[in-house]
ZAMARGU-4260 file (C-alpha; in steps of 0.2 Angstrom, whole numbers, plus 5000, padded with zeros to 4 digits):
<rodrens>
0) 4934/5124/4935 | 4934/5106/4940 | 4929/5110/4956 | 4913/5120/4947 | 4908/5107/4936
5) 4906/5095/4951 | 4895/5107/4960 | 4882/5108/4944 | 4885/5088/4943 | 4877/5089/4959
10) 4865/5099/4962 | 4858/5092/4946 | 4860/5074/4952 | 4850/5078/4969 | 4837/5088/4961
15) 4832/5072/4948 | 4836/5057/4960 | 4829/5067/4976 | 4811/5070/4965 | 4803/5055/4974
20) 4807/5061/4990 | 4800/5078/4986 | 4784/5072/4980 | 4779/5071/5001 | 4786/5088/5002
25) 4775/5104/4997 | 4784/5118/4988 | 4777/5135/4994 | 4779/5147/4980 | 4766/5158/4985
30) 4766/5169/5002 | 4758/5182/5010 | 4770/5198/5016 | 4771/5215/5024 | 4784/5229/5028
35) 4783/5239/5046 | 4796/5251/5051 | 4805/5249/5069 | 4816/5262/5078 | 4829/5248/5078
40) 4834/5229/5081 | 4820/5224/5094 | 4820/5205/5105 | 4810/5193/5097 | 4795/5190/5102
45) 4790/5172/5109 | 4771/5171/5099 | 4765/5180/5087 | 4747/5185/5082 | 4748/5185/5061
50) 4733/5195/5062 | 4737/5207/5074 | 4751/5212/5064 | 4748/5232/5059 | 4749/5232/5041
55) 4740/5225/5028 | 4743/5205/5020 | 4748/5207/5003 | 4751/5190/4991 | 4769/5188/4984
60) 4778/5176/4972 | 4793/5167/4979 | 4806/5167/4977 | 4806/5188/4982 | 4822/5199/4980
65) 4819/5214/4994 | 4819/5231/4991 | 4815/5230/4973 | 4799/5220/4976 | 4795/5233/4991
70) 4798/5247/4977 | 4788/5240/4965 | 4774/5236/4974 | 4776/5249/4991 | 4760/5262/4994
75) 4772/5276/4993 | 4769/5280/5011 | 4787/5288/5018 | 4796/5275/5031 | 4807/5285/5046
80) 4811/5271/5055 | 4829/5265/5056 | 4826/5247/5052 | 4812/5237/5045 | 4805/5220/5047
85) 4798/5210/5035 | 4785/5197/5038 | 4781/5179/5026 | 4767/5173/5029 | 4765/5154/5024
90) 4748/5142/5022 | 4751/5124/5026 | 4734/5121/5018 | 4740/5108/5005 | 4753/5099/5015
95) 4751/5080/5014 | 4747/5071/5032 | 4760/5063/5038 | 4767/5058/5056 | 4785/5060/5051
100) 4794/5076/5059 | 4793/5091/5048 | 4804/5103/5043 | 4805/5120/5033 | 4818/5121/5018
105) 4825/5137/5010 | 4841/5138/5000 | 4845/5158/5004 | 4836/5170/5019 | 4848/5186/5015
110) 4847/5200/5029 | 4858/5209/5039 | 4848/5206/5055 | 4838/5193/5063 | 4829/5179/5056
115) 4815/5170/5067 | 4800/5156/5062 | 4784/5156/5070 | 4773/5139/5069 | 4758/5142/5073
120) 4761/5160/5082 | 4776/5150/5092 | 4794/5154/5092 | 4804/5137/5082 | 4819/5146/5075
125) 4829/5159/5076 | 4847/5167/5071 | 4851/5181/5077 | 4865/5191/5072 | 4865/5213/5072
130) 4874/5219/5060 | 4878/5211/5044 | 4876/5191/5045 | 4894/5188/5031 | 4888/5169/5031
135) 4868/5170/5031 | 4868/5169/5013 | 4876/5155/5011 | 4867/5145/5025 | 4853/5137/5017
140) 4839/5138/5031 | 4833/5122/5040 | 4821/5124/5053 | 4813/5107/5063 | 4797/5109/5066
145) 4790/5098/5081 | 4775/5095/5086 | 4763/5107/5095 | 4760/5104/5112 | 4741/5105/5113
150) 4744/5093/5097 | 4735/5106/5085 | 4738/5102/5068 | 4751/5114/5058 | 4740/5126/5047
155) 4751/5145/5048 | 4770/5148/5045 | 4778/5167/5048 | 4796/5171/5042 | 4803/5187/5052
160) 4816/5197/5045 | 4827/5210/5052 | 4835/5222/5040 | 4842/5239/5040 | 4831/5249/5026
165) 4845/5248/5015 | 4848/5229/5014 | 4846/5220/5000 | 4833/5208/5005 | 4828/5190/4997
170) 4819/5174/4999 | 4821/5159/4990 | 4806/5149/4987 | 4803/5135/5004 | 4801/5118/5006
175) 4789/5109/5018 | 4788/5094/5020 | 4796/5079/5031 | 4812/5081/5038 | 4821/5065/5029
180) 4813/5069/5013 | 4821/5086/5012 | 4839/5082/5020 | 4846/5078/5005 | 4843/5093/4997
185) 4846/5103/5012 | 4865/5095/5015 | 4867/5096/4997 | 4866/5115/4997 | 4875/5116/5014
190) 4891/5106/5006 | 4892/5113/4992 | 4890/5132/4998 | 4899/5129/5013 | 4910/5115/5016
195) 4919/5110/4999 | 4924/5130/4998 | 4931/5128/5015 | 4940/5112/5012 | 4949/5122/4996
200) 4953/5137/5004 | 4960/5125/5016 | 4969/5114/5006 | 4976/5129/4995 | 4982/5138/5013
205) 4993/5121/5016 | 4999/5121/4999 | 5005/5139/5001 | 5012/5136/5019 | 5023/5120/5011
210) 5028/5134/4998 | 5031/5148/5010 | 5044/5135/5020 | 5052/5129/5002 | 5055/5151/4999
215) 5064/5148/5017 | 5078/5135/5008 | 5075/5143/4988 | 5074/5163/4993 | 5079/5167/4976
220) 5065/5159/4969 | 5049/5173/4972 | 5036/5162/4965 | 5035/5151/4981 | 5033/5166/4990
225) 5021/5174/4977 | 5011/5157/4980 | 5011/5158/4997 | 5005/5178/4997 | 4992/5171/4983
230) 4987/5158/4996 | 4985/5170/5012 | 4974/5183/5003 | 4962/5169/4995 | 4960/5162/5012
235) 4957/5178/5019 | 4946/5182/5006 | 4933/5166/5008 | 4933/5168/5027 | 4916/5178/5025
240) 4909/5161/5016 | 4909/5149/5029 | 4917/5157/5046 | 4910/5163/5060 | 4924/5174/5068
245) 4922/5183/5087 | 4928/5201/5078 | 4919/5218/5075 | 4907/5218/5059 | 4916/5234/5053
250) 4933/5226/5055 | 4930/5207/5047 | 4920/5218/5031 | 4934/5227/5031 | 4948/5212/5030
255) 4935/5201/5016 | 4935/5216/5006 | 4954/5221/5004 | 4958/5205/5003 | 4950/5204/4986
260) 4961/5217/4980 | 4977/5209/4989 | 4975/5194/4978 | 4972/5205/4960 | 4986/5212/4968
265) 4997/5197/4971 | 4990/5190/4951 | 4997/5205/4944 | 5015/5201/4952 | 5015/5183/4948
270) 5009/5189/4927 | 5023/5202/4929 | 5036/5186/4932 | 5031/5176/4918 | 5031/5189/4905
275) 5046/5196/4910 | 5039/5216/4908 | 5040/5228/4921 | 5026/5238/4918 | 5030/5252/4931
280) 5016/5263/4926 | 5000/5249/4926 | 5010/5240/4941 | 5009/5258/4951 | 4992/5262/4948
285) 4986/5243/4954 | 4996/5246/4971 | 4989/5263/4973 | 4973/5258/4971 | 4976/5244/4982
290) 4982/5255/4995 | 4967/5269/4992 | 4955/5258/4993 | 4961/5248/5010 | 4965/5267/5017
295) 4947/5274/5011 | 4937/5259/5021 | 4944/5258/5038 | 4933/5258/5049 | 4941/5269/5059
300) 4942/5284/5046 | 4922/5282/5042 | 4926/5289/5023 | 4919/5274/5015 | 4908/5265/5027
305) 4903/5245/5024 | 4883/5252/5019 | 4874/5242/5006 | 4875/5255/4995 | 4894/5259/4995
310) 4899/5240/4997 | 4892/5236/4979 | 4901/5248/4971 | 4920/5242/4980 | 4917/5228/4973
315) 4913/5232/4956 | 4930/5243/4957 | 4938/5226/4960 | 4931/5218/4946 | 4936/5232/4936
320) 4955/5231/4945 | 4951/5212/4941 | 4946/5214/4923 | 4962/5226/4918 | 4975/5216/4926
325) 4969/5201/4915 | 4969/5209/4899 | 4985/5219/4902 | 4994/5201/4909 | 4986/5192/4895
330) 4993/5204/4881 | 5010/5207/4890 | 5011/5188/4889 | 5004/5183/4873 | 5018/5180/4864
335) 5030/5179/4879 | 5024/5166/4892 | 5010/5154/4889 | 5011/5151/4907 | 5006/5171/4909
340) 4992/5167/4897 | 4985/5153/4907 | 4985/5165/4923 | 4976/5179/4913 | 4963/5166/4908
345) 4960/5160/4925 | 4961/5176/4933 | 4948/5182/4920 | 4933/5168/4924 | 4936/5172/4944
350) 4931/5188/4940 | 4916/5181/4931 | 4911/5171/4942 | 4913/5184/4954 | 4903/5196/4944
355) 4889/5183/4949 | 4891/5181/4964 | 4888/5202/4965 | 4873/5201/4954 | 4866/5188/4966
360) 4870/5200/4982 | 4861/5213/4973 | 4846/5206/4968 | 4849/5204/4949 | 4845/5186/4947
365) 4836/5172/4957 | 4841/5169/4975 | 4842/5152/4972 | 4854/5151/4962 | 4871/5148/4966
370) 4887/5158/4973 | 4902/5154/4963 | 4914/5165/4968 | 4917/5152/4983 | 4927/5142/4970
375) 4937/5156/4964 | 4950/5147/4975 | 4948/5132/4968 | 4952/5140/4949 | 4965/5151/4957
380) 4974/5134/4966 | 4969/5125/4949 | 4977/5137/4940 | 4995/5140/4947 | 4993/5121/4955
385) 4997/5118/4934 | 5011/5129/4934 | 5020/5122/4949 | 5018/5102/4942 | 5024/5111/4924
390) 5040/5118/4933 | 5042/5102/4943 | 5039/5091/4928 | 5054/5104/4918 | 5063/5102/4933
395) 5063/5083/4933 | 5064/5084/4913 | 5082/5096/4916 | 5088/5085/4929 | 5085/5070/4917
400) 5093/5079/4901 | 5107/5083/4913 | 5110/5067/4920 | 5110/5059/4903 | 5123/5071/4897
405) 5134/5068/4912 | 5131/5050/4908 | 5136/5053/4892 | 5152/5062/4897 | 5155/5047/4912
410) 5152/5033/4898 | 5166/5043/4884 | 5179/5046/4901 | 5178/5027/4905 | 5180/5023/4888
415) 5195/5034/4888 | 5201/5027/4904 | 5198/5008/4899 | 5209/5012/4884 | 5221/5018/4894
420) 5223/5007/4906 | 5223/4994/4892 | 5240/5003/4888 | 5246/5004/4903 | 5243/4984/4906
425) 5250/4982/4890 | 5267/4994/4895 | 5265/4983/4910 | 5265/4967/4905 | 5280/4971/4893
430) 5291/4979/4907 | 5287/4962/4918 | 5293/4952/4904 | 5307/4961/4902 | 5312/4963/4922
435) 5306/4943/4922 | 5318/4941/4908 | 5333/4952/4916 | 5329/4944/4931 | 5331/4927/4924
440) 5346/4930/4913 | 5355/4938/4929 | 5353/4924/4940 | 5358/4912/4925 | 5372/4921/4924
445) 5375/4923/4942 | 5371/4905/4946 | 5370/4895/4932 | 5383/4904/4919 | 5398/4904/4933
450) 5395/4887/4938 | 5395/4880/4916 | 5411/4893/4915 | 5421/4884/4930 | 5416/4867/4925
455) 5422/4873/4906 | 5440/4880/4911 | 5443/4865/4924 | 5439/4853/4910 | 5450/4862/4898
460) 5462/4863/4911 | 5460/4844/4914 | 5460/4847/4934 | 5442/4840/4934 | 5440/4821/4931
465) 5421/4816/4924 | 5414/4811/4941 | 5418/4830/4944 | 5410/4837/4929 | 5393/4826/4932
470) 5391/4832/4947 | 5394/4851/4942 | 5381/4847/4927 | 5367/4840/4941 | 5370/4856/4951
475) 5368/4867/4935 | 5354/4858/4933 | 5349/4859/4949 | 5349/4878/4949 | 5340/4878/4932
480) 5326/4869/4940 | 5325/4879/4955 | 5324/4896/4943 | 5310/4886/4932 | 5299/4881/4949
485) 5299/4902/4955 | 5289/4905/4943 | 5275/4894/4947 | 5261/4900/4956 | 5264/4897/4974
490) 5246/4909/4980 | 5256/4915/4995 | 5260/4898/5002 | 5277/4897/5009 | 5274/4877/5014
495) 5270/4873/4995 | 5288/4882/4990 | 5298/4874/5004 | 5289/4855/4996 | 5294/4862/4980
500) 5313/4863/4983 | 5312/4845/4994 | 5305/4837/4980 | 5321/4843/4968 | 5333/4840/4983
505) 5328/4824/4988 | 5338/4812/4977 | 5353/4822/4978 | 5351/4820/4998 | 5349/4800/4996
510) 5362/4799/4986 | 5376/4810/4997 | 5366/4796/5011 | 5360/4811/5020 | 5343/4807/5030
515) 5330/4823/5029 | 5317/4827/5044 | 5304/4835/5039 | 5297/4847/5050 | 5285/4859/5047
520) 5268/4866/5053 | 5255/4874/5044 | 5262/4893/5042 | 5251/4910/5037 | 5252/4916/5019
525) 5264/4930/5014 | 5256/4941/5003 | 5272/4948/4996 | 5277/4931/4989 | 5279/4935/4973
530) 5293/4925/4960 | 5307/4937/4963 | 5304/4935/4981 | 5302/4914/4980 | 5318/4913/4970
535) 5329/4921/4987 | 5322/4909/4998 | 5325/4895/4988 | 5341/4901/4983 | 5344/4904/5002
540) 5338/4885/5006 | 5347/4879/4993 | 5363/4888/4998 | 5361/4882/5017 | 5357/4863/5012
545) 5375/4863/5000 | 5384/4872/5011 | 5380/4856/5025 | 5383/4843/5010 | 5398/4850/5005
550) 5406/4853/5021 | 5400/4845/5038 | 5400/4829/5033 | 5383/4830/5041 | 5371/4812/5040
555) 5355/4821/5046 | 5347/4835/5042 | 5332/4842/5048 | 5319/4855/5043 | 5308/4864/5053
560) 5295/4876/5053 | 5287/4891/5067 | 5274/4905/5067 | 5281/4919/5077 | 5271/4935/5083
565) 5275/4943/5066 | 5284/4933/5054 | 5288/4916/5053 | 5303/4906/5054 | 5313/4892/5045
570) 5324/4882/5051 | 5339/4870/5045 | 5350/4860/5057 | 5363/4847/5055 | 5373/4836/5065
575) 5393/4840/5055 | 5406/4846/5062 | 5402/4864/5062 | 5412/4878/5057 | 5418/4896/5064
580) 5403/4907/5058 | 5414/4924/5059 | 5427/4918/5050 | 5417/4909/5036 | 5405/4927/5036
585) 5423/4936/5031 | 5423/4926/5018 | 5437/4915/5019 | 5428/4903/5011 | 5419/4910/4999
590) 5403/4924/4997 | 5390/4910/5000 | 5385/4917/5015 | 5385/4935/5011 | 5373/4929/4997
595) 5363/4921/5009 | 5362/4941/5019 | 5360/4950/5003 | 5346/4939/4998 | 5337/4939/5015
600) 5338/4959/5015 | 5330/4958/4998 | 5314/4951/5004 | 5315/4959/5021 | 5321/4945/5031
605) 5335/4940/5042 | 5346/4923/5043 | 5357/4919/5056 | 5369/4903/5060 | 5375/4896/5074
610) 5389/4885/5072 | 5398/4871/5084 | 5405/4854/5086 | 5388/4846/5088 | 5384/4853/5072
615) 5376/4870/5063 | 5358/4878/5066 | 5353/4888/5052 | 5338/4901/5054 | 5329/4912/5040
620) 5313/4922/5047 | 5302/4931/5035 | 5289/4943/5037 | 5271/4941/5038 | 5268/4960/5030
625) 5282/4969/5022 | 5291/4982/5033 | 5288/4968/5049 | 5304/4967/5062 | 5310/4951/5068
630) 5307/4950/5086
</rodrens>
């Protein structure tokens, strides 16, 4: 519709703003003509002698719609030959001088033979085609006229016309003038008739390729294929509009014809999909009729022969195929499918525009007017173009609904899992209290609780002067501390806990008068360090460091650290007396050292001494990752 609209915008705006131009044009309106039979399609000859032509000059209007004008006006005499020619003869008489090259306008010549122009008695133009010409009347006539060669001014004008007797024969009126003030008009017409229709068809043939290859992925969706068939028959349809193909007449009148009936055909399916009803009976008759018609005009059966009297009539059965497959769709659909609705309305104005295009083959109305069934495509394309962007707009509209609901669904689950996980941090956070609180009270009492209980039954014993007692209340102390700093936040840094216990040894070092070397390096962090985890290496330090106070009478002790390939190692030596390793390891004087193992084992280390008169070297190597071997 869109694309029909523009065509009248058109042809309306060139035929106002091209009057100017026009005005050094001269309209001819008025002709001479005659009729003479031939045996058949004859050569053209190269001049022509208007008044040596054997029948008689009669006046005629233009534009002329042949045979019905010959009937009117013919002298009753019976014709026998095969084919006839018809001769326009055009005066010049009132064409304004000019030096500009002129030319000769007509918007329709319609024959089915050849089609030649004389200037002055000399062949200018011609187009010769035997058999039926499928484009000729849509190919406005343009014919350059050049300048005689004896330089004779231009007084005389002959249109021959080739036509088998049956043709429906018509000339528009014609246009003389210079050639740039009648291009306009004549591209207009050209455009319009010829290369906007070709561009749609083509256009619609992609279209229905794109959906063709979609089907390919999406088989169980029809429509694409239904769109693709829809595609194929229109373009197969509008081939005789602008086309020129190297096939026999019979067989390309042949294929344009069906094709008509292939795309009713093609409608009906698509209606039948929207509304849902089967309609067995009606969808029988429209493919048997399909299939008699395409059977009954082969050109190789000869029952219906491409004749200009049988031609009309096949496509008047179309149009009537046409007319019945839009009422029954539109009524099947009427209260089912307002997309079925939309196609019977579409379907119904290409078979009005189509029902002018036949009246316009056949002499009905002005051949000047227009063919419209060229756009047929564009209405068909316009039509189920609408239905494919209201499916992929639903489409888009049911993914959007559907994503929505599933963010919906996401946004209550997360709800549902933040709440949980709440609960679970909570649960958590209280079981870490309460294994930070065991934790605690076990090492308190381990630690802490046996050393206040020793120092209590001593002193009630009275085996344990004050200096005694001060010192086991600093080492209880001591310990105390040691549990408050493992809880601090150490971020993996083994160096910062190793300061950490320095700094609560180091008075108790100067005062036993022991000196400390200091002697560590820069060391990797242990992710695993964790409070439990820096409670055994203090403890373990701590253990070592008494253990040289209390027994080797040791005046140095020095601390070092090392990065090994994958763990790292602390070390504590001394310069005492020593002691026997194995002995002290069977605990014969005491469980320090097996606490020392335990704890290592606990935070996947190892420890190891070695013990002699020169003193006691004390090694604890840790991990870098947990599950590392020492090497």
């Amino acid at each position: 519709m869109v694309s029909i609209a523009l065509l009248l915008a058109m042809a309306a705006f060139f035929g106002t703003t091209g009057a100017a131009r026009h005005n050094a044009a001269l309209h001819l309106t008025q002709a001479d003509w005659q009729v003479q039979d031939a045996p058949g399609f004859r050569a053209l000859p190269l001049a022509v002698d208007s008044k040596a032509l054997p029948s008689a000059w009669q006046p005629v209007e233009l534009p002329l719609a042949l045979p019905i004008a010959l009937l009117r006006q013919a002298d009753g005499s019976v014709s026998t030959g095969a084919t006839r020619i018809t001769w326009l003869r055009l005066s010049t008489r009132n064409l304004p001088d000019t030096p500009a090259p002129l030319a000769l306008y007509g918007a329709r010549i319609k024959t089915d033979g050849t089609i030649a122009v004389y200037a002055n008695g000399r062949l200018v133009h011609r187009a010769q085609v035997q058999g039926p010409l499928w484009n000729s009347t849509r190919t406005p006539l343009w014919v350059l006229l050049g300048k005689t060669t004896d330089g004779a001014p231009l007084n005389e004008i002959l249109v021959r016309m080739e036509h088998t007797r049956g043709a429906q024969v018509a000339v528009s009126s014609l246009w003389l003038g210079p050639a740039e003030a009648l291009e306009a008009r004549h591209r207009t017409r050209q455009w319009l008739q010829q290369e906007l229709p070709a561009m749609l068809s083509a256009a619609f043939m992609a279209v229905g390729v794109f959906a063709l290859f979609v089907w390919f992925r999406r088989s169980h969706e029809t429509g694409y294929l239904l769109f693709f068939n829809l595609a194929t028959t229109s373009f197969l349809r509008s081939l005789h509009f602008y086309v020129g193909v190297p096939v026999a007449n019979d067989w390309f009148a042949w294929l344009t014809v069906n094709s008509l009936f292939w795309l009713v055909a093609v409608v009906h399916f698509a209606l039948r999909q929207l509304h849902g009803r089967p309609l067995r009976w009606f969808t029988g008759a429209v493919v048997a009729w399909t299939a008699l018609t395409g059977m009954l005009t082969l050109p190789d059966l000869a029952i219906l022969r491409n004749t200009p009297q049988v031609t009309p009539l096949i496509y008047l059965g179309a149009a009537l195929m046409g007319v019945a497959v839009a009422l029954v769709g539109g009524l099947s659909a009427w209260r089912r499918s307002s997309e079925g609705r939309l196609v019977a309305v579409g379907i119904g104005v290409c078979v009005l525009l189509g029902v002018s295009d036949w009246l316009l083959q056949n002499n009905f109305v002005s051949p000047e007017g227009w063919y419209l069934g060229a756009y047929t495509n564009a209405v068909t394309f316009s039509v189920f173009g609408v239905l494919l962007y209201r499916r992929y707009v639903n489409a888009i509209a049911e993914v959007e609904r559907v994503n929505a609901g599933l963010a919906q669904r996401l946004a209550a689950r997360e709800a549902e899992l933040e709440l949980s996980h709440r609960r679970l941090r909570e649960v958590e956070k209280k079981q870490t209290i309460s294994d930070e609180r065991q934790r605690l009270t076990q090492d308190m009492h381990d630690g802490l609780g046996s050393s206040l209980i020793s120092a209590i039954r001593s002193v009630e014993g009275g085996s344990m002067n004050g200096d005694k007692v001060s010192q086991v209340l600093k080492s209880c102390l001591e310990d105390l501390k040691l549990t408050i700093d493992s809880m601090e936040p150490l971020e993996d840094d083994l160096l910062l806990l190793l300061a950490t216990l320095r700094y609560r040894l180091g008075p108790r070092l100067e005062s036993s008068g022991v000196a400390l070397q200091w002697q560590v390096q820069e060391l990797p962090a242990l992710d695993w360090l964790d409070p439990t985890s820096a409670l055994h290496i203090l403890r373990i330090v701590q253990e070592s460091i008494a253990n040289v106070l209390r027994h080797t009478r040791a005046t140095e002790i020095r601390v070092s650290t090392e990065r090994q390939a994958s763990g790292v190692r602390v070390s504590i030596e001394d310069n005492g007396q020593g002691f026997d390793v194995e002995k002290a390891l069977a605990g014969a004087g005491g469980r320090g050292m097996q606490n020392q193992q335990r704890r290592a084992q606990a935070v996947g280390g190892e420890v190891s001494w070695r013990s002699g008169p020169g003193g006691t070297l004390f090694t604890l190597w840790l991990p870098l990752k947990r599950g590392g071997r020492a090497v």
